[in-house]
N, C-alpha and C positions, 0 to 999 in steps of 0.2 A: 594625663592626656592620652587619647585614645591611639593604636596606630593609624588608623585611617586620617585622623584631623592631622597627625604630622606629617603623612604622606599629602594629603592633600596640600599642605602650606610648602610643605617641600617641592611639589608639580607648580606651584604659584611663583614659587619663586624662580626655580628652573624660566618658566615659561617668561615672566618679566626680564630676565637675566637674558632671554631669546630676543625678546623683543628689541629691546637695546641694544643689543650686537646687531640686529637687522638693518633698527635706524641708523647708526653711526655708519654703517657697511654701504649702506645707499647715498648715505651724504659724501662720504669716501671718493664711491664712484661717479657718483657725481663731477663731485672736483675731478679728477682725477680725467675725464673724459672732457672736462671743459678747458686742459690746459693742454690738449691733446697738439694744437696749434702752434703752441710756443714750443713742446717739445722737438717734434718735426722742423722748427727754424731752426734750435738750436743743433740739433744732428745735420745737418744740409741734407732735408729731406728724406730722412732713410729712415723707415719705421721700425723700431727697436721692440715695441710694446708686448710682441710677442718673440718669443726666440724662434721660432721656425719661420717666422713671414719670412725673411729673407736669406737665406743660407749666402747667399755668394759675398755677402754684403759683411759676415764676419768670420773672423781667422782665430784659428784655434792653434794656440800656444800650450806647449810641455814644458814643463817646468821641474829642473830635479834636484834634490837637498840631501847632500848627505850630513847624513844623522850620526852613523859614527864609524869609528875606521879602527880597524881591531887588527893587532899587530903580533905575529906570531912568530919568535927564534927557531927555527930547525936545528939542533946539528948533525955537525956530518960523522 
């Protein structure tokens, strides 16, 4: 088998492999923008969809774990 015919079925397949992430990606968004409705009811109105739409609307918690605690004798 030539290099070009395998590079060629290689580009084929890449490209069909493209294509079908594109469908599924638009059927996706599709739903995903038709349930846009329901989501917003279920929030009381506040639109999440993007993190920046609304700054005032969410609160930002720290949060902190101690991992480990290392214990050292002096003496005097």
């Amino acid at each position: 088998m030539s290099q070009s015919k395998a590079s060629k079925e290689i580009v084929e397949k890449r490209r069909k492999l493209m294509d079908d992430f594109k469908n599924l990606r638009s059927k996706r968004l599709e739903e995903f923008n038709a349930k846009k409705k329901c989501r917003l009811e279920l929030r009381d109105g506040i639109d999440t969809d993007e993190l920046d739409a609304e700054s005032e609307n969410l609160e930002e918690e720290v949060v902190e774990f101690l991992i480990k605690e290392d214990v050292t004798v002096l003496e005097d």
